[in-house]
Structures are given as structure tokens and as C-alpha cells.
N, C-alpha and C positions, 0 to 999 in steps of 0.2 A: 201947527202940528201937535196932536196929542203926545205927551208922555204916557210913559210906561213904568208901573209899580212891580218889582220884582219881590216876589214873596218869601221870607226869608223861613216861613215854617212849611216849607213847599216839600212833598215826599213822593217819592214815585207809590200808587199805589194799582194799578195797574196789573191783570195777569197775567199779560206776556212782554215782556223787557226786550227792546229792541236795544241797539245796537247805542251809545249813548247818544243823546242829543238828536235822533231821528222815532221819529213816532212811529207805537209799534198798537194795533187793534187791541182793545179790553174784551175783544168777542173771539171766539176760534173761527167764527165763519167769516173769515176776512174776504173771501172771494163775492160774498153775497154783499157785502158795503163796498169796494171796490163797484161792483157793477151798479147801485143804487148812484155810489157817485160821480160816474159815469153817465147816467141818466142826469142826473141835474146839470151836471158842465153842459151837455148838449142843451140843455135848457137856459142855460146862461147865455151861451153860443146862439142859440135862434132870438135871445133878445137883445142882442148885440151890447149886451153890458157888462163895463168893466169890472164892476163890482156886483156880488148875486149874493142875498139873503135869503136865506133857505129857512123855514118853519119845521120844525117836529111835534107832533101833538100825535094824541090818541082819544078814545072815545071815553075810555074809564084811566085813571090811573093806573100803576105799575105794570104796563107792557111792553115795558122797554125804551122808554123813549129816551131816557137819559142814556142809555147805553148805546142805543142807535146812534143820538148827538155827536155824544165823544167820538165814536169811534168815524162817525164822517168828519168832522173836525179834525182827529190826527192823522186820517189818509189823508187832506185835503192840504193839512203844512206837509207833509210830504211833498207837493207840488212845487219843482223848483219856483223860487222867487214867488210864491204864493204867501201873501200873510193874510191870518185865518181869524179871527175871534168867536168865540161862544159864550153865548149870552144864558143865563139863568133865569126865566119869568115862570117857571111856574112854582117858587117860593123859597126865600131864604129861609137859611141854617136848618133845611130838612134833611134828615135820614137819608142817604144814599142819595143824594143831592149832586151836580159837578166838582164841587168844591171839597168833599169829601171823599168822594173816589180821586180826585188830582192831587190830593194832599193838600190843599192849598185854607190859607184861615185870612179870608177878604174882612177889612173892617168897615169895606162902606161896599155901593154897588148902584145896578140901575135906577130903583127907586128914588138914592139919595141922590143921584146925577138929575133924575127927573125934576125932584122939587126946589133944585140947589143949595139940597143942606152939603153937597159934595163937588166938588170938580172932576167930570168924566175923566180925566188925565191921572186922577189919586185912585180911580176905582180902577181901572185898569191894569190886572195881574200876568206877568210873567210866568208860562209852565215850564214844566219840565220838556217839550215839544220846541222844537224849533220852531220860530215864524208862529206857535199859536197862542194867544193870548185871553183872557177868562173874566166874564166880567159878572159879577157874583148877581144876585136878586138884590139885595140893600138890606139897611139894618130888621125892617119889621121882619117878624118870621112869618110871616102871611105873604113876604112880598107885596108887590103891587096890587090896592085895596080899590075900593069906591070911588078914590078920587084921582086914578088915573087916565089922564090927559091925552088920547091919542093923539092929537097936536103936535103935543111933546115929546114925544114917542118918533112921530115920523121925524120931527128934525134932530133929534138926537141918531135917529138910526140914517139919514144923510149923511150925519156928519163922520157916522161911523164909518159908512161905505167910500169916505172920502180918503182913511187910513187903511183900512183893509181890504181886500181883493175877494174874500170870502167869509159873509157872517151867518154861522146857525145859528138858530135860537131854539132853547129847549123849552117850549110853550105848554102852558098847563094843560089836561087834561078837558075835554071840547064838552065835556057837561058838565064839570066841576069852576067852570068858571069863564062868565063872559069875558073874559077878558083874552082866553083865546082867540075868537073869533074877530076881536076888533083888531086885536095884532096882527093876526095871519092876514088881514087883507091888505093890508102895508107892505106886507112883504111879496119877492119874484116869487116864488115858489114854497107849498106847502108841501111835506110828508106823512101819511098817516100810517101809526104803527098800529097791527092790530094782532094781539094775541089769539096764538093757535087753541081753543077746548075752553078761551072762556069767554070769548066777544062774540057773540055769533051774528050772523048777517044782518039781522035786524037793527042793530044795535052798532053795527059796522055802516049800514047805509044810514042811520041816522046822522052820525056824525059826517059822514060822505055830504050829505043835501046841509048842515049847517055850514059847511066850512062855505059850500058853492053861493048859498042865498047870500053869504058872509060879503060876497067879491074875492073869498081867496081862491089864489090860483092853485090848485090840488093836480101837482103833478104826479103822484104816485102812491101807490102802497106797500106797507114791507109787513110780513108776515111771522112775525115772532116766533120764536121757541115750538119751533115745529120738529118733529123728530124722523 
């Protein structure tokens, strides 16, 4: 059984404060990620698996996907007897990162689990969420580089689904980095977020036909900051 690091510089940073110790959405449109995750349990549901890793990625950087992450991540430890983990790959100690919206200061992460400068059991962080727990990118700030291992990747993410009942992963950006594409095909299910006024179609269906060429399973799209 993995251990679990409880984060002692851990701060709610969050903009709507649920009730203590129940997860409360970083978005106002909490109806619109309720139904998003809604959609993926049925999708866990038709693969009759106990455990369902869920992808979030988009076509360009900042359209939300860190936000989208979290916020399916804290309705999903909502789920009675549901434990939840969210994973960080598309790069340590960045700006507006998980770990900086959760309060939280991880001193090791995936990367160092990957190459065993670390024990998955010490990178694994305690939130302020019940049932969900945070598992950083690792020490480089680039996150996971060139000599990432998908190998290692699937049997670390086995192993993860073998402790937790629900794992998102906040995946990089689908043109800023191959390393999207080889993770999301490892995983049940991808999300693609795409912002409203500056993705436009073209650019939307590109990243649509790489994830598919990928082998990832592209179950849906969520449509950002629409007014």
C-alpha cells in the first residue's frame, strides 16, 4: 500500500470555501463540471473499471485546464468512499500550476517517482479535500523532458489505480508538447478544453485528430470561458 505525505504548508486557496473538509468547485459554473463528470463515470461505467484515469489537455496553453482538473478532481472526492488523485505533467513549480492554487509546496513528484530519485509513497500529498490527494510534476521545472519513459509511466499509473478509484491528470498542452499525446493514450479517457474567442476550429480539430491518431480515447469537449 502507498503512503501518504501530508503537506504541512498546505492553504486553502480556492474561491469558493465549502463547508470544512468537503470539496467545494474553484469555478462558479459548478453545474457545468458536475455534468462533465457525469459524463466520464458513465464512461468508466461502459468500461466496467474500478479504477478510471481521466486526461485534461488542450490545443494551446492557458484554457483552463488546470481549472477544469481541479475542479473534476474535488467533485469526484465528493463521491462517497471515492479516493481521487491528481496528477501535475504539464510542469513543475509553474505559475498557476495545482500546487499553487491547492496551497500546497511538494518537494519531490512524478518525475522523481519515474526515475527513482524518489518513492511514489513520499511524493504523494495530502489536500485540504477529503479522499483527494496531489501528486506534483517533480523537481525539474520543465517537468517531464526527453527521457521520459512511457513504460514507466504505465506501470507507475497501474500502480496508482490500484490505490485510487479516480485519477485526473492535468496534461500538457497537445502542441507544446509530445508528451501529451503518449500519455493520454495510456489513459481511459481524455478531455479537451477549448477556449471560447481564441481557439477556433481549425485549431480545435487539430488537436481533435492528434489525440485520435494518438490511440487516445477522446471522450469529450468542455468549452471555456464562454459568456
Amino acid at each position: 500500500m502507498i503512503s501518504h505525505t501530508q503537506n504541512a504548508g498546505e492553504t486553502a486557496t480556492t474561491s469558493q470555501q465549502g463547508s470544512p473538509g468537503q470539496p467545494a468547485p474553484t469555478h462558479p459554473a459548478s453545474e457545468q463540471y458536475s455534468a462533465l463528470l457525469s459524463r466520464v463515470l458513465d464512461h468508466q461505467q461502459d468500461l466496467s473499471a474500478s479504477a478510471y484515469a481521466l486526461g485534461v489537455t488542450s490545443s494551446h496553453a492557458g484554457e483552463g485546464v488546470t481549472t477544469t482538473a481541479i475542479n473534476l478532481s474535488a467533485l469526484a472526492a465528493g463521491c462517497p468512499n471515492r479516493r481521487v488523485l491528481l496528477i501535475d505533467c504539464a510542469g513543475a513549480r509553474r505559475r498557476g500550476g495545482p500546487a499553487e492554487r491547492l496551497g500546497l509546496t511538494p518537494t519531490c513528484g512524478l518525475s522523481d517517482a519515474l526515475s527513482g530519485a524518489a518513492l511514489l509513497g513520499d511524493c504523494l500529498i495530502s489536500t485540504r479535500f477529503d479522499r483527494l490527494s496531489f501528486l506534483a510534476g517533480g523537481r525539474e521545472p520543465g517537468g517531464l523532458g526527453h527521457d521520459y519513459d512511457p513504460a514507466a509511466f504505465r506501470a507507475l499509473l497501474s500502480e496508482l489505480k490500484g490505490e485510487f478509484d479516480f485519477v485526473v491528470v492535468d496534461l500538457p498542452a497537445v502542441d507544446s508538447s509530445s508528451n501529451c499525446t503518449s500519455m493520454a493514450r495510456l489513459l481511459d479517457g481524455v478531455v479537451l478544453v477549448i477556449e471560447a474567442g481564441r481557439t477556433d476550429a481549425r485549431h480545435a480539430d487539430r488537436a481533435q485528430q492528434k489525440l485520435r491518431t494518438s490511440g487516445a480515447a477522446l471522450i469529450g469537449a468542455v468549452l471555456n470561458r464562454t459568456r
